[in-house]
ZAGU-868646 format. One record per atom (N, C-alpha, C): residue in one letter; x, y, z. Coordinates in steps of 0.02 Angstrom, whole numbers, padded with zeros to 5 digits, always signed. Each point is the difference from the previous one (the first is absolute). Last residue first. Example, Ala and Ser with C-alpha at 12.3 -4.5 7.8 and 13.67 -1.06 7.14 Angstrom:
<sites>
S+00642-00112+00354
S+00042+00059+00003
S-00039+00055+00037
A+00015-00286-00004
A-00045+00059+00000
A+00045+00060+00000
</sites>
This chain:
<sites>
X+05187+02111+04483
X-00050+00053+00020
X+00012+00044+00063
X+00160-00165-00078
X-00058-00010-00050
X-00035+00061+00011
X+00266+00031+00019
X-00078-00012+00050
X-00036-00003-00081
X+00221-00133+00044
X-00038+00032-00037
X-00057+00007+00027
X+00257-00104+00047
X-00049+00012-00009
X-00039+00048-00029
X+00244-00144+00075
X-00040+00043-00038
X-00072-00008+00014
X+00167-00047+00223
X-00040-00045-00078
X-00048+00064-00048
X+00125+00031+00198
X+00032-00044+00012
X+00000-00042-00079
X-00119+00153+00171
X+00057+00041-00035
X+00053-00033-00055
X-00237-00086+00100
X+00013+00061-00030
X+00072+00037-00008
X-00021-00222+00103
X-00024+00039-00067
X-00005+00034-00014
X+00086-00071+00224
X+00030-00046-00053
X-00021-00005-00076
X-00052+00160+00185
X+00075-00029+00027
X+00026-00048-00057
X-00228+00083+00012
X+00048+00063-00005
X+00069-00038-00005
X-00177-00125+00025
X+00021+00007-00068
X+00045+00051-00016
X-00048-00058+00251
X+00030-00052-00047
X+00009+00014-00075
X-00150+00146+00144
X+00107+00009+00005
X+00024-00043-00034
X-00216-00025-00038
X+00018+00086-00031
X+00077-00011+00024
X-00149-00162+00111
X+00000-00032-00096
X+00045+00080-00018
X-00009-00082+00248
X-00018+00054-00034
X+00027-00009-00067
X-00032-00182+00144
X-00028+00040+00027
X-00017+00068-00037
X+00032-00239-00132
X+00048+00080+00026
X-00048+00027+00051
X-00047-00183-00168
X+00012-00004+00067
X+00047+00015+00055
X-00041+00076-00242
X-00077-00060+00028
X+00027-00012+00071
X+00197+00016-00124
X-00041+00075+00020
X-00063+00010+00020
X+00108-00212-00083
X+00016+00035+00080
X-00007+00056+00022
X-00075-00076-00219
X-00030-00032+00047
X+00038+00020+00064
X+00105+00120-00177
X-00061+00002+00005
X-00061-00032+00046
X+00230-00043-00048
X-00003+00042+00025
X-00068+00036+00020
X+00069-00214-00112
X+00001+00015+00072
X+00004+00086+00033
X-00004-00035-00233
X-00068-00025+00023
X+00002-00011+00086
X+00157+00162-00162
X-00017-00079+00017
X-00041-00004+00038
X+00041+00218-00173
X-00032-00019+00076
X+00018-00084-00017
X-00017+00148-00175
X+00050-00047+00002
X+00019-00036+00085
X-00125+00228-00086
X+00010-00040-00013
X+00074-00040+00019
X-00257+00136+00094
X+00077+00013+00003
X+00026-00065-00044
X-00213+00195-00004
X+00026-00064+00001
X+00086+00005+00003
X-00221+00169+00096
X+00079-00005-00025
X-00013-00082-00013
X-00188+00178+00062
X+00001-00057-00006
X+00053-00008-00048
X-00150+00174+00164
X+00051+00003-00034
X+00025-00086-00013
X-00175+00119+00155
X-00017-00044-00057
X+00048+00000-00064
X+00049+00055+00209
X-00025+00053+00011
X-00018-00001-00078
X+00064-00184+00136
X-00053+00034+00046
X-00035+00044-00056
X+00157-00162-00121
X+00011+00041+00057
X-00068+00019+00015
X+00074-00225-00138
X-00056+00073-00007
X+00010+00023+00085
X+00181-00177-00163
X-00019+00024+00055
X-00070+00069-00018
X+00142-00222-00132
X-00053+00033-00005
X-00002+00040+00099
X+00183-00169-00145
X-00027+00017+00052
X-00052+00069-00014
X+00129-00206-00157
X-00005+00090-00003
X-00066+00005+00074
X+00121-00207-00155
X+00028+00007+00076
X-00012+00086+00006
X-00103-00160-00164
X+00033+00082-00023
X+00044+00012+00055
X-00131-00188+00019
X+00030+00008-00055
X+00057+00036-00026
X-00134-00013+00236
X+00064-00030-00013
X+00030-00006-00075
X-00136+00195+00119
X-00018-00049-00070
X+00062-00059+00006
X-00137+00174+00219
X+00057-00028-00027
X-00011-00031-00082
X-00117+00214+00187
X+00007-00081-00023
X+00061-00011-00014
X-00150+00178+00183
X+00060-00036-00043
X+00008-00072-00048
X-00137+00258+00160
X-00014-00081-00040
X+00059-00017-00053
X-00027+00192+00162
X-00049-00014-00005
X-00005-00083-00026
X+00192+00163+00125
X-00009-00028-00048
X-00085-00034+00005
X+00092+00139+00192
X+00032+00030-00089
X-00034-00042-00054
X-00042-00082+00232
X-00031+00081+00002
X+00040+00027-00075
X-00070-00265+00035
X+00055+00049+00002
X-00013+00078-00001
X-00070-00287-00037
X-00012+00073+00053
X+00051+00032+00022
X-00132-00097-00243
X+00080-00016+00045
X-00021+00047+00052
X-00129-00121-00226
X-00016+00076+00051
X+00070-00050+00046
X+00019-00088-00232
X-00019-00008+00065
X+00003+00053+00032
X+00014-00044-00290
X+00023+00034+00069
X-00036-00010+00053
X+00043-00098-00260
X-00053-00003+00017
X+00038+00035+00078
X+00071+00067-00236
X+00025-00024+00061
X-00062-00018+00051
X+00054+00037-00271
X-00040+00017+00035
X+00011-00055+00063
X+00119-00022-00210
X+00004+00076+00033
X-00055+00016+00042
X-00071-00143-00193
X+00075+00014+00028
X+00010+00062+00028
X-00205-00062-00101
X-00009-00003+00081
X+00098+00009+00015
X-00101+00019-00231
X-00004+00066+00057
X+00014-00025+00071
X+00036-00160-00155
X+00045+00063-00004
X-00026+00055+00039
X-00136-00187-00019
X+00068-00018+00023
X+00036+00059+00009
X-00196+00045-00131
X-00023-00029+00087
X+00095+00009+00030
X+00007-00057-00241
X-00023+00080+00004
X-00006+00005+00110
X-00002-00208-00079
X+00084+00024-00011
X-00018+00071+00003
X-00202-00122+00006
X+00041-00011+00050
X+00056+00012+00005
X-00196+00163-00159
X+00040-00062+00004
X+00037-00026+00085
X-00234+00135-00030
X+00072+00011+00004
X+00035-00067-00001
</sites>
C-alpha cells in the first residue's frame, strides 16, 4: 500500500483515552479538525465539531466529564453519531 493511499485512510481517526466516568467510556480530540470524539458506556460513539481545544482538556479534569459536555457540547455544537 502506497504512503498517500495509508495517509488518507488514517484521516479521521481519533486516537481516545479510557475517562472515569459512569456515561462516557473514552474521549478524544483532533486539534486539526477541532472535532471532539466521545464513546458512551452504551458503545455509542458521537463526534462533535468545531469544539476548541480548551474545552476538551478541562473536561479531563472534570469530576463529572457528562455534566460539563452537557452544559457546554452537546447542545451547543453540530454533530454526528459515528456508531
Amino acid at each position: 500500500m502506497g504512503k498517500n493511499k495509508r495517509a488518507k485512510e488514517m484521516i479521521g481517526i481519533i486516537d481516545r483515552k479510557i475517562v472515569r466516568s459512569n456515561t462516557i467510556r473514552s474521549m478524544g480530540y483532533d486539534v486539526l479538525t477541532r472535532r471532539l470524539e466521545v464513546e458512551f458506556r452504551d458503545k455509542s460513539v458521537y463526534s462533535y465539531f468545531n469544539v476548541p481545544q480548551f474545552i476538551y482538556e478541562r473536561s479531563l479534569t472534570k469530576n463529572s466529564i457528562n455534566t460539563y459536555l452537557n452544559k457546554l457540547v452537546y447542545k451547543n455544537y453540530d454533530y454526528k453519531k459515528e456508531k
